[in-house]
VOBA-1610 file (N, C-alpha, C; in pm, whole numbers, padded with zeros to 5 digits, always signed):
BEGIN
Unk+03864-04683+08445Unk+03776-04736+08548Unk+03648-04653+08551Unk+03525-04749+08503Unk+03429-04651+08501Unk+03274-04727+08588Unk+03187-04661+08643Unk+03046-04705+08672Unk+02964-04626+08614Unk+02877-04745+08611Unk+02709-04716+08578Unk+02618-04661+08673Unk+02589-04521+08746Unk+02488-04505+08821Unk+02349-04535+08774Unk+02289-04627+08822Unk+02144-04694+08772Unk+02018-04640+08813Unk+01928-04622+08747Unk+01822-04608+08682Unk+01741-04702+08787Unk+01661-04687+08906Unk+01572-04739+08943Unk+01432-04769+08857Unk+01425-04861+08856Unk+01305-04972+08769Unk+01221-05021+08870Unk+01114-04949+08923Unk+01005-04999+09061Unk+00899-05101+08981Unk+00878-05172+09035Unk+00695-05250+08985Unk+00608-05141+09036Unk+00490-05172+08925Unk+00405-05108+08947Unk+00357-05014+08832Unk+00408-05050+08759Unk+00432-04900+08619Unk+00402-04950+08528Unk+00384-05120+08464Unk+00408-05179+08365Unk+00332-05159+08276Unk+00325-05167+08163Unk+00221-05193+08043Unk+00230-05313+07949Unk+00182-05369+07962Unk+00157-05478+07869Unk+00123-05491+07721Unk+00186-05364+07647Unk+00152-05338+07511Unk+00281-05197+07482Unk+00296-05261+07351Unk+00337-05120+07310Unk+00307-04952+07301Unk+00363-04861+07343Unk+00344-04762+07343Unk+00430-04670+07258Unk+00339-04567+07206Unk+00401-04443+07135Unk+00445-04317+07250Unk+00538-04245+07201Unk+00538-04147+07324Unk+00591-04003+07222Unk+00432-03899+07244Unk+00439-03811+07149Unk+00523-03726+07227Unk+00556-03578+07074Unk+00626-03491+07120Unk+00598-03414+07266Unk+00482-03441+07252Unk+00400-03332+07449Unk+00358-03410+07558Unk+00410-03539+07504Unk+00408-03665+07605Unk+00477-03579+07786Unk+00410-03645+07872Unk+00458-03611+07968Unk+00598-03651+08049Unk+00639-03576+08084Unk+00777-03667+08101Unk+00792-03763+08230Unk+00820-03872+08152Unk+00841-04015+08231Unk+00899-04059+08315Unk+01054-03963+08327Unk+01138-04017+08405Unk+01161-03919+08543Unk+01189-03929+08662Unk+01188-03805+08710Unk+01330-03820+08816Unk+01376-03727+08873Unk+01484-03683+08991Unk+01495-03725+09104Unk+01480-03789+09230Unk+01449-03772+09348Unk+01596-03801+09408Unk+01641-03723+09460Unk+01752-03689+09521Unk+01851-03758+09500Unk+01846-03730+09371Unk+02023-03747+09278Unk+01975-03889+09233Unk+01818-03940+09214Unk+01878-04127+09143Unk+01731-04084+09073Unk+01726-04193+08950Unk+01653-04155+08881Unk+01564-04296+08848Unk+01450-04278+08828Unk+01310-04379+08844Unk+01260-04332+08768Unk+01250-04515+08655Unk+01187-04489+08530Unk+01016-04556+08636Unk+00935-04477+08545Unk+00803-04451+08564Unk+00698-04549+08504Unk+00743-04628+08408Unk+00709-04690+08242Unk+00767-04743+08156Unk+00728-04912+08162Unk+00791-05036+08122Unk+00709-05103+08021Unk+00725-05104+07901Unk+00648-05184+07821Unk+00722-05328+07796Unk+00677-05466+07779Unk+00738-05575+07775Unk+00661-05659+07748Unk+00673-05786+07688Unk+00597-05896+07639Unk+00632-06020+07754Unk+00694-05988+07897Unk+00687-06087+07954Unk+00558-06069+08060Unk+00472-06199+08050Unk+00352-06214+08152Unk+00369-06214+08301Unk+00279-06174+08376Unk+00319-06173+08538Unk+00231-06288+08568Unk+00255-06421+08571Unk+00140-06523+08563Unk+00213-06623+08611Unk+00300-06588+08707Unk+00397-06697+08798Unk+00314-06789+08852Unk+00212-06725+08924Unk+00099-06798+09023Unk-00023-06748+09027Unk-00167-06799+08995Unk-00281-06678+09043Unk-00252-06597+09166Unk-00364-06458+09097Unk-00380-06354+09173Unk-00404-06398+09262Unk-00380-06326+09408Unk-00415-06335+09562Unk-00577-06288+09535Unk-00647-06349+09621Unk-00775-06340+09633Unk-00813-06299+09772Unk-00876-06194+09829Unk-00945-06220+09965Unk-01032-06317+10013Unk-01123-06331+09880Unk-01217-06417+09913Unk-01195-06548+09919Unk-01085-06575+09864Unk-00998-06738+09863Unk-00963-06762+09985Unk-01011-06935+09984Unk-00893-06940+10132Unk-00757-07024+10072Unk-00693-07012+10140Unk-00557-07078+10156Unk-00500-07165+10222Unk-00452-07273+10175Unk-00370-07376+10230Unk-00210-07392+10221Unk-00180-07446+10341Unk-00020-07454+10345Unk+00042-07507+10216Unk+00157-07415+10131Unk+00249-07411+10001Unk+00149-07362+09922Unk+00024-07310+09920Unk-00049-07285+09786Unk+00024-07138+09760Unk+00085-07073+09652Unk+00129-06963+09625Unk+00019-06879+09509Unk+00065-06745+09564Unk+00035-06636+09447Unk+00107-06554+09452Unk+00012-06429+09352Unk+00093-06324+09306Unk+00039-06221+09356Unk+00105-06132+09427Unk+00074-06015+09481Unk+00169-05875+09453Unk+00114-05760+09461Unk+00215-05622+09433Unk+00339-05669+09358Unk+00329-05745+09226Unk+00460-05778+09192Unk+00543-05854+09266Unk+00523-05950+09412Unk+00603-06068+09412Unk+00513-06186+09437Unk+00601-06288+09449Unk+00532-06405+09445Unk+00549-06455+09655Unk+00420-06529+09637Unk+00410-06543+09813Unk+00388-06686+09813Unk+00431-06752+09907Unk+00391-06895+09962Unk+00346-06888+10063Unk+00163-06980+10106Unk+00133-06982+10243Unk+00159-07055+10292Unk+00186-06995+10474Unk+00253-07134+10555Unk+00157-07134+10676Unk+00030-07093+10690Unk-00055-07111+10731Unk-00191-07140+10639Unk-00279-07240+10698Unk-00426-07252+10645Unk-00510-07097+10709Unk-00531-07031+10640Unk-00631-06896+10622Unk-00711-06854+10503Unk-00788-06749+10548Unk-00849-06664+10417Unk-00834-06520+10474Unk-00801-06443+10373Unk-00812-06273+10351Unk-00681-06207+10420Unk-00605-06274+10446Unk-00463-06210+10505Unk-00419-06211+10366Unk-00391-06043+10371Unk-00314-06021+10212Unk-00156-06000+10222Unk-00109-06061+10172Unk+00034-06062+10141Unk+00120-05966+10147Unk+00109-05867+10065Unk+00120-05739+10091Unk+00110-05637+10188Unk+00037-05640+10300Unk+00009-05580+10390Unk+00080-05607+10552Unk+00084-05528+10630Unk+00169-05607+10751Unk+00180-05708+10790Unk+00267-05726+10819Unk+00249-05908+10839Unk+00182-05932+11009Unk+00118-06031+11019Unk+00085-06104+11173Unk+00196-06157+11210Unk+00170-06205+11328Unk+00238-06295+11370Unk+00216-06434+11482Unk+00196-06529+11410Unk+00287-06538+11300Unk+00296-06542+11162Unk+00407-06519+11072Unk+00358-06491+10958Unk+00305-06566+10880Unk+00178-06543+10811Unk+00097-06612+10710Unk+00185-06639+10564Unk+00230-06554+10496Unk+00279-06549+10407Unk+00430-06528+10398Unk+00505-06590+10314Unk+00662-06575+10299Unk+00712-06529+10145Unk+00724-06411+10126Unk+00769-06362+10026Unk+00884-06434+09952Unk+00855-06490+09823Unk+00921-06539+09716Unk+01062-06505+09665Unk+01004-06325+09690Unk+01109-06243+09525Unk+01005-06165+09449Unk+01055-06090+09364Unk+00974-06014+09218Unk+00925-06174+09101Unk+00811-06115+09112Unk+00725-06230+08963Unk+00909-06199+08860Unk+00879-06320+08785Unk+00961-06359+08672Unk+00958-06212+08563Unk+00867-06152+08570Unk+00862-06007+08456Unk+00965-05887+08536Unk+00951-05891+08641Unk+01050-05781+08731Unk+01168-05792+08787Unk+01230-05954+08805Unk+01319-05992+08773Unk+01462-05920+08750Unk+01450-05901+08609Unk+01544-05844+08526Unk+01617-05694+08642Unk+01485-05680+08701Unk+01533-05548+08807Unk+01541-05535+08926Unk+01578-05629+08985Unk+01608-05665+09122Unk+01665-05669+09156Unk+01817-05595+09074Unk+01979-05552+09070Unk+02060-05685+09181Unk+01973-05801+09113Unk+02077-05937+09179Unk+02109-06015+09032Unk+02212-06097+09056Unk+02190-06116+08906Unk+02206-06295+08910Unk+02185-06357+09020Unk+02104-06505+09037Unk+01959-06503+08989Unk+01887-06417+09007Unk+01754-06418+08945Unk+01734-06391+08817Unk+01651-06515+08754Unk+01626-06462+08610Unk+01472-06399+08535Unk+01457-06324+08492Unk+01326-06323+08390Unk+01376-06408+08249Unk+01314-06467+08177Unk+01319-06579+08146Unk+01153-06624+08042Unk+01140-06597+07907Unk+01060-06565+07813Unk+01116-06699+07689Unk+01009-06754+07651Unk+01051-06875+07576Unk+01069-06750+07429Unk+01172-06757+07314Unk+01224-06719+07201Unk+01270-06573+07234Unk+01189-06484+07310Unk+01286-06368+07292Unk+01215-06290+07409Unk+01277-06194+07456Unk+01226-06113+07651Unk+01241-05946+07521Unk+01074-05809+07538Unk+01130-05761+07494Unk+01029-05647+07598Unk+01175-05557+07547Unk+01115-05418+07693Unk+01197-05276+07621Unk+01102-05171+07686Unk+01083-05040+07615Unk+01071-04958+07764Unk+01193-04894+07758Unk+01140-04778+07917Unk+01128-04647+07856Unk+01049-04603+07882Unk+01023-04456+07855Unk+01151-04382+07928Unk+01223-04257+07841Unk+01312-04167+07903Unk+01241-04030+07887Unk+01300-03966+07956Unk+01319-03807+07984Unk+01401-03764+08009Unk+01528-03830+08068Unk+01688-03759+08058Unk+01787-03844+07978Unk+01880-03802+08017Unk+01997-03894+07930Unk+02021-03959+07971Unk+02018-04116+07944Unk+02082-04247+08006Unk+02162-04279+07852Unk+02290-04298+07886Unk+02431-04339+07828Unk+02493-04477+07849Unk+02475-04557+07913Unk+02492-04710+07941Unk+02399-04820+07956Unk+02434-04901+07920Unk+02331-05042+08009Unk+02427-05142+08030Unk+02414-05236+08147Unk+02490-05334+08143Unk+02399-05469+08205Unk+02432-05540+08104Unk+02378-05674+08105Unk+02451-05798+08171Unk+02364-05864+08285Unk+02443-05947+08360Unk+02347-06089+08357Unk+02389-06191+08353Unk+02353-06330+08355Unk+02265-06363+08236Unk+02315-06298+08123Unk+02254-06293+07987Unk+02271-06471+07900Unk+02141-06500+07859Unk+02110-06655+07810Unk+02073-06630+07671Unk+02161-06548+07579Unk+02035-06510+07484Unk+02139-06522+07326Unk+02075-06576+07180Unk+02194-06565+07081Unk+02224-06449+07055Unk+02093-06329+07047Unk+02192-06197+07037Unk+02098-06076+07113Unk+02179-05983+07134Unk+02099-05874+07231Unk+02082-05677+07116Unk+01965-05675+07116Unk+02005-05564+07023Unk+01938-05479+07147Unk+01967-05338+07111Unk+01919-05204+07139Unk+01908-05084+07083Unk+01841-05042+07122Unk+01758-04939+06996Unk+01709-04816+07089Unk+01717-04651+07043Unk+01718-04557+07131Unk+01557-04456+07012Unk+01491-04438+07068Unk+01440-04398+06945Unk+01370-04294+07023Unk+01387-04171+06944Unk+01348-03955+06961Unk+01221-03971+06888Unk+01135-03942+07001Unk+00980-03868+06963Unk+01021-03753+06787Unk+01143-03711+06841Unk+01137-03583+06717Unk+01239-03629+06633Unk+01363-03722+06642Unk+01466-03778+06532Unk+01461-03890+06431Unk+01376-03982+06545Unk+01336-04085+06487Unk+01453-04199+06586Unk+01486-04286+06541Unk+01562-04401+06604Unk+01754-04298+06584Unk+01783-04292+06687Unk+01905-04204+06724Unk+02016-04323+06720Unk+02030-04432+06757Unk+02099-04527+06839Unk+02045-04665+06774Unk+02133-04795+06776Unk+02115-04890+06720Unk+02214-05010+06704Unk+02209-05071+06789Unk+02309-05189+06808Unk+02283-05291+06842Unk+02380-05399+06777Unk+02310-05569+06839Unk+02437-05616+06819Unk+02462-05692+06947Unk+02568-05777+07003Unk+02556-05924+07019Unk+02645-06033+06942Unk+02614-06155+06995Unk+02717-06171+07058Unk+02670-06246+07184Unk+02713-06267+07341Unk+02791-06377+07302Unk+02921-06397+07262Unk+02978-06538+07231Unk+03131-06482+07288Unk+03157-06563+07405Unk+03324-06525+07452Unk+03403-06625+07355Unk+03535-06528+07302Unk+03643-06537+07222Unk+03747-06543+07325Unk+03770-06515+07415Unk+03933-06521+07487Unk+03960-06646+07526Unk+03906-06792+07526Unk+03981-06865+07544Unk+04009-06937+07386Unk+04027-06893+07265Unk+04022-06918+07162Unk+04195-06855+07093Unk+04259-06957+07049Unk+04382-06872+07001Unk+04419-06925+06854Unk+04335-07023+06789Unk+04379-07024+06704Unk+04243-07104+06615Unk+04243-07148+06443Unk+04175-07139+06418Unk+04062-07319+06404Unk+04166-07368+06482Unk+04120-07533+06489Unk+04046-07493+06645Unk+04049-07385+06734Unk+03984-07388+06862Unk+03867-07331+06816Unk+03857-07207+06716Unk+03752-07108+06687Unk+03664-07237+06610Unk+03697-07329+06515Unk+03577-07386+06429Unk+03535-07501+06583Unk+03592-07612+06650Unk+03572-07675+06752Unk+03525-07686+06864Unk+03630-07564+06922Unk+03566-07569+07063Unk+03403-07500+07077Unk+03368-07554+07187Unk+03226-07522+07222Unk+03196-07420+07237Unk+03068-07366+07214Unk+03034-07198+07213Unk+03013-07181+07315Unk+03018-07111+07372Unk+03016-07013+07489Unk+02967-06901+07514Unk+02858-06891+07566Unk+02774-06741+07594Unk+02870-06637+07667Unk+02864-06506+07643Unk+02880-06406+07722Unk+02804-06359+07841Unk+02809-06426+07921Unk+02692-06323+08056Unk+02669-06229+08058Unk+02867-06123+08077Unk+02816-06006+08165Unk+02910-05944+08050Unk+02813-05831+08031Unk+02893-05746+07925Unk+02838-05589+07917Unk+02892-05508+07856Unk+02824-05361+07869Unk+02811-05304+07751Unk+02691-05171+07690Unk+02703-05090+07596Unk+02678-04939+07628Unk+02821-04903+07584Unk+02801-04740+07699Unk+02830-04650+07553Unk+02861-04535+07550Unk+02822-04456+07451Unk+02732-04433+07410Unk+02566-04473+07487Unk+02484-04393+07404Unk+02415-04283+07405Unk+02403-04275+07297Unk+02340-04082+07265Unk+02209-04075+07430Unk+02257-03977+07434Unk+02196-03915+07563Unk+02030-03822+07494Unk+01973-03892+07445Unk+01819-03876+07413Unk+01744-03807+07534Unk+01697-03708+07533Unk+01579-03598+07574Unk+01479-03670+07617Unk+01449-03722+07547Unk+01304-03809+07549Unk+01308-03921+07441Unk+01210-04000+07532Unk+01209-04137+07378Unk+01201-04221+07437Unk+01241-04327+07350Unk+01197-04493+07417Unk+01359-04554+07427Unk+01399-04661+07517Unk+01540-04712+07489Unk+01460-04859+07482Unk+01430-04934+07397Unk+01392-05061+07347Unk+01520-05187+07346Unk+01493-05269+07376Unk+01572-05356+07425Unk+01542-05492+07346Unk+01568-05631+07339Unk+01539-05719+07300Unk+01626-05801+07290Unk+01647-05922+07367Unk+01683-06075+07374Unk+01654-06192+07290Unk+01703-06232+07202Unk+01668-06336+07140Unk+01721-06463+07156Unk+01624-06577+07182Unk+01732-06693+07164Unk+01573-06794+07103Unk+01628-06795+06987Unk+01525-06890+06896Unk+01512-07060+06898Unk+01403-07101+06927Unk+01414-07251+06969Unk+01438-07232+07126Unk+01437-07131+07185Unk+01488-07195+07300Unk+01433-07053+07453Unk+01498-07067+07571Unk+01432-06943+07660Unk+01541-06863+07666Unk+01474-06730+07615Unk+01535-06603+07657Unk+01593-06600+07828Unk+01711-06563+07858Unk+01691-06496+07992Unk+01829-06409+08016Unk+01754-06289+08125Unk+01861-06227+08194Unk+01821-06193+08346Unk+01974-06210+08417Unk+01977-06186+08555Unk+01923-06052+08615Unk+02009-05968+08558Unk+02019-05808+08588Unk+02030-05728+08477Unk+01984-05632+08428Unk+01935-05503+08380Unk+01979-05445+08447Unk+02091-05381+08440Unk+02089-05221+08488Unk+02111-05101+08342Unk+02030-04999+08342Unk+02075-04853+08273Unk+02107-04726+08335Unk+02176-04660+08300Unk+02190-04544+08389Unk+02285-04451+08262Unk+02372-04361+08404Unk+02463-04319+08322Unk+02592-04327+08414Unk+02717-04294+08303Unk+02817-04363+08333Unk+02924-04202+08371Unk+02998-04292+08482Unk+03071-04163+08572Unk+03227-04240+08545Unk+03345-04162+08515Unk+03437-04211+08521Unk+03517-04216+08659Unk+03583-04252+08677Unk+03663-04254+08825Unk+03837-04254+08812Unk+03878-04321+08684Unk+04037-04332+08676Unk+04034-04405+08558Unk+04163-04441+08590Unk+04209-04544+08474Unk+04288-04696+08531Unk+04190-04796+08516Unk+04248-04914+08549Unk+04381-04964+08461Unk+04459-04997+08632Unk+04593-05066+08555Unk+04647-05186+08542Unk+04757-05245+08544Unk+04774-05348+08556Unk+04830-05346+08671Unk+04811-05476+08730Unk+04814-05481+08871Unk+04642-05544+08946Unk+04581-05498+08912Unk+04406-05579+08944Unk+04428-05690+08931Unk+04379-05713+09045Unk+04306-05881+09107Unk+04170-05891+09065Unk+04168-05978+08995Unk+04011-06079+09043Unk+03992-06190+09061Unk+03902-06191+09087Unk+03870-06370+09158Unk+03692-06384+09143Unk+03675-06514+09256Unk+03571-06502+09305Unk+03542-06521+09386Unk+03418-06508+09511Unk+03349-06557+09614Unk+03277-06680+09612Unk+03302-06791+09658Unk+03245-06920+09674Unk+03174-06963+09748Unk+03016-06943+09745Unk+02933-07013+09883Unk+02943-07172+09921Unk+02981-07247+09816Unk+02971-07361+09831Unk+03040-07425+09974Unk+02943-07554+09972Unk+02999-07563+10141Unk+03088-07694+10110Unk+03219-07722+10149Unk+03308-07875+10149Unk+03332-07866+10335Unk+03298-07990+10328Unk+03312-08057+10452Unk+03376-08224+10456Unk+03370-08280+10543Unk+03414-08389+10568Unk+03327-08466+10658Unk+03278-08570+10673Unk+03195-08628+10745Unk+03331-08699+10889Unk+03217-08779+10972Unk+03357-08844+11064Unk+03427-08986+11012Unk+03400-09005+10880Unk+03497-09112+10839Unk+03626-09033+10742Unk+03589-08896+10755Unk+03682-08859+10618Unk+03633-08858+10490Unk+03533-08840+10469Unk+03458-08829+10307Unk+03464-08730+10268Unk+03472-08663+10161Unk+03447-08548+10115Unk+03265-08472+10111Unk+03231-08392+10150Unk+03090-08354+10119Unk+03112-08204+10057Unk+03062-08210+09931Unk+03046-08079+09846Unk+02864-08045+09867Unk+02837-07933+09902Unk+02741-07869+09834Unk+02767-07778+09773Unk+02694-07756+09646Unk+02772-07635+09534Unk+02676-07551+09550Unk+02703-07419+09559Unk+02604-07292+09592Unk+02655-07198+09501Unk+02560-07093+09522Unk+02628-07015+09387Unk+02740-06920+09413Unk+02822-06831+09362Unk+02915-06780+09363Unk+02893-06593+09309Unk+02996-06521+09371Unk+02988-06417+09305Unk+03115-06332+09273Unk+03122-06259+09196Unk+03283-06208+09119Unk+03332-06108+09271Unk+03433-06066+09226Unk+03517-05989+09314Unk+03653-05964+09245Unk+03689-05800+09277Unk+03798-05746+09254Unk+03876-05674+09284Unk+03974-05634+09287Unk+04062-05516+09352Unk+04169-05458+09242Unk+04063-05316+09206Unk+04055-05272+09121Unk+04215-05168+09174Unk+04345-05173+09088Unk+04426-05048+09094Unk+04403-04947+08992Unk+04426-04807+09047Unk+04366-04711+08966Unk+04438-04583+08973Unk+04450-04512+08869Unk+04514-04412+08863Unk+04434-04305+08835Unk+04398-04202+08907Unk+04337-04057+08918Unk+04399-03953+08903Unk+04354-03858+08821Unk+04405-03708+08791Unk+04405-03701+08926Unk+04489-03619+09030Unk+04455-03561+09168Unk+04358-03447+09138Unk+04361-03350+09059Unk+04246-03269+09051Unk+04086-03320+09090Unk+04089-03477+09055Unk+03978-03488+09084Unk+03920-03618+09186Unk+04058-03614+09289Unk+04068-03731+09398Unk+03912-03655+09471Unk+03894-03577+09492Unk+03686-03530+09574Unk+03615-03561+09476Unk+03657-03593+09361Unk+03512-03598+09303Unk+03468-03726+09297Unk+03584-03853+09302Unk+03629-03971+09311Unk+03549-04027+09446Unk+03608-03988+09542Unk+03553-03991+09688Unk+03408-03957+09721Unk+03336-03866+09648Unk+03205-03808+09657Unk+03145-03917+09588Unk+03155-03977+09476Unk+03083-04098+09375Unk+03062-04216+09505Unk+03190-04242+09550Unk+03190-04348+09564Unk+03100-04363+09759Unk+03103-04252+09787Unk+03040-04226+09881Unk+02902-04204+09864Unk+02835-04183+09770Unk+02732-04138+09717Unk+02668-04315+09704Unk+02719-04368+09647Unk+02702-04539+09628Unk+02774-04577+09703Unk+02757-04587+09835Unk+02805-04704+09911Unk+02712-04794+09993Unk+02616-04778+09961Unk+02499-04874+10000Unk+02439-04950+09876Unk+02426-04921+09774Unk+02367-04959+09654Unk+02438-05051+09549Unk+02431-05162+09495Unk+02476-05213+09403Unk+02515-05141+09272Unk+02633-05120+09172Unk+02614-05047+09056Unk+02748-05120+09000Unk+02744-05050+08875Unk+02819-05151+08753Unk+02967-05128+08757Unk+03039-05184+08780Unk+03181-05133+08762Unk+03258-05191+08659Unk+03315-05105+08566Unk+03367-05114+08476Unk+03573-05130+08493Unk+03614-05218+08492Unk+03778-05227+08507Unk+03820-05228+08338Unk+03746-05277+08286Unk+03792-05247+08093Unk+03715-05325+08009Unk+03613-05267+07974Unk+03490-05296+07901Unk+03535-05412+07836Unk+03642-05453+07761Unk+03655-05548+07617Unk+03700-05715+07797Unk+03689-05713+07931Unk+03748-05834+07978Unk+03611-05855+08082Unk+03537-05938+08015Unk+03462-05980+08128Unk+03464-05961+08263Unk+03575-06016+08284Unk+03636-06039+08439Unk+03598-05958+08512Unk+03653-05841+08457Unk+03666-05695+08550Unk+03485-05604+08531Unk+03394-05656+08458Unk+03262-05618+08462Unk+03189-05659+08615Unk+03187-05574+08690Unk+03091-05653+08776Unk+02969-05583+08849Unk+02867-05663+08880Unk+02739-05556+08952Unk+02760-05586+09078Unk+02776-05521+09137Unk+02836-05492+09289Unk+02832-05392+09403Unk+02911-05382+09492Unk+02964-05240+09598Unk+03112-05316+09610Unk+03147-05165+09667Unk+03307-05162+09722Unk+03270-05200+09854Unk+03372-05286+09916Unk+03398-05283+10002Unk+03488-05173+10078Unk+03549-05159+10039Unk+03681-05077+10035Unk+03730-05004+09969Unk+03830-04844+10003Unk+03888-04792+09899Unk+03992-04717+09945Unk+04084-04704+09922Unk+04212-04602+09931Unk+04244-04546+09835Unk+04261-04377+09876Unk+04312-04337+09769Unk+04462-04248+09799Unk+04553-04282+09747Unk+04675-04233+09790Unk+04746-04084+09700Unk+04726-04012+09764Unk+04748-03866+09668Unk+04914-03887+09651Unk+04934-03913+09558Unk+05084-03934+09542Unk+05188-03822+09447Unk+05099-03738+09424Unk+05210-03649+09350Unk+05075-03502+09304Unk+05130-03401+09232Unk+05071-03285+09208Unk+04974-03312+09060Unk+04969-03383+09016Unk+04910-03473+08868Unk+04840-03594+08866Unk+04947-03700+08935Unk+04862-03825+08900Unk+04834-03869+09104Unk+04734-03936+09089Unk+04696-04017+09216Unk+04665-04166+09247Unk+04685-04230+09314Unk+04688-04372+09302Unk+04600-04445+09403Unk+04518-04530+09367Unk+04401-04598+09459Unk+04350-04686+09477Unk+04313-04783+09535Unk+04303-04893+09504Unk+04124-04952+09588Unk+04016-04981+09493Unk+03889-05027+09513Unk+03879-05162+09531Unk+03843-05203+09652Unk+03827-05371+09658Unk+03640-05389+09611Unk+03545-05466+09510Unk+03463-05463+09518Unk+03397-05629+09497Unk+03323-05612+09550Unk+03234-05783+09576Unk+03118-05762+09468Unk+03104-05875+09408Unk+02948-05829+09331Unk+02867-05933+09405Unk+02720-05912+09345Unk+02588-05950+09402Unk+02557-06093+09317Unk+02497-06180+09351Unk+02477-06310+09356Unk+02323-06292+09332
//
């Protein structure tokens, strides 16, 4: 049983071109009380959801733009009320979300960034990030690439996103329909000093997209057993009218699990400190990298941990993911 502590990704940093990052380059990534904020995003997706907000423009009710990285709709006729700035009241403007380029980092994973043939992005590091996990992934294959100002490219992998587990034999593998992988993870990587972690989505003929981006690094907690539940959360609304009809609205949904787990007791505080440390914040939880299921971007709701003997300890994490 493992998580991803993530790597805050703010707007505001972006570059719109490739960058080199020499040996005396300044360092990019920095500390602020235990979470870490990358500084510097290179990517080929445009922020061109809606024109720029203008002061000098006026505005009419639904005309939208783009402001500080989100997108705004007006619901008043005005000019020079900026979006960004405190709101009146009543409010002029109604915040959208992050433009389609920031997306990817808005640690929800209903939202997509979304690039016709391929989405590609480069964060500058300065410490060690060891994971990424990819959620609501649309893409034929996902590579990544870690590359040292002083080694050269350290790291190097590409995954095509195609689920195999409902496949058992070899008239299902040539037949049945392909099937994307959404949510999946790549952890083991070299913990680079400095450098670039380069990323890239491809889906040719067609639009790149992903929900959620998260990178970080990865903390163990136990060992998932058998015995875990998962499921999911269903917004959808069924009702019945007063003749007895059925009424579906379908809304979207999000994973959930109840993770059983087995802990060294030596390290039931250190267990408790993680998970206390993230209990406001969404992050990646790992129940066994090779089963979808148990991948999810989320919080705990819940956790017990039952000290059950002088060696092993037993516990059990209920967690909801994000929609």
């Amino acid at each position: 049983m493992k998580i991803i502590e993530p790597v805050s990704v703010v707007p505001g940093s972006i570059l719109y071109a490739d960058f080199l990052l020499q040996p005396d380059s300044q360092q990019l990534l920095v500390e602020e009380a235990k979470r870490f904020q990358v500084s510097l995003v290179a990517t080929n997706v445009d922020e061109d959801d809606y024109p720029e907000w203008s002061a000098a423009e006026a505005y009419e009710i639904g005309d939208r733009v783009v402001r500080a990285s989100h997108c705004w709709e007006c619901l008043a006729d005005h000019s020079g009320s900026d979006p960004a700035a405190v709101h009146a009241e009543p409010p002029k403007w109604l915040d959208l979300g992050l433009t389609n380029r920031w997306r990817a980092f808005d640690e929800k994973v209903g939202t997509f960034t979304a690039n016709a043939e391929f989405i590609s992005m480069s964060l500058a590091l300065s410490t060690g990030i060891d994971s990424i996990g990819f959620f609501g992934v649309d893409a034929a294959s996902v590579s990544v690439r870690v590359v040292d100002p002083f080694r050269g490219v350290v790291f190097e992998q590409t995954e095509v996103p195609v689920k195999t587990d409902g496949i058992s034999n070899w008239y299902e593998y040539f037949f049945n329909e392909v099937e994307s992988r959404e949510d999946f993870v790549m952890l083991d990587i070299p913990r680079s000093p400095s450098g670039a972690l380069e990323i890239t989505l491809r889906k040719p003929a067609g639009i790149a997209k992903i929900g959620s981006l998260i990178v970080g690094r990865v903390a163990d907690l136990g060992t998932a057993v058998y015995g875990t539940k998962i499921g999911i959360v269903d917004f959808s609304r069924k009702d019945r009218d007063m003749f007895g009809n059925t009424i579906i609205v379908q809304r979207d949904f999000s994973k959930r699990a109840e993770f059983d787990i087995r802990i060294n007791t030596s390290r039931v505080g250190f267990v408790q400190r993680a998970l206390a440390k993230w209990r406001a914040r969404p992050v990646v939880w790992i129940g066994e990298q090779s089963i979808e299921s148990t991948i999810i971007l989320g919080y705990y709701r819940d956790f017990d941990i039952s000290i059950s003997g002088p060696s092993i300890s037993d516990g059990t994490i209920t967690v909801e993911g994000v929609n």
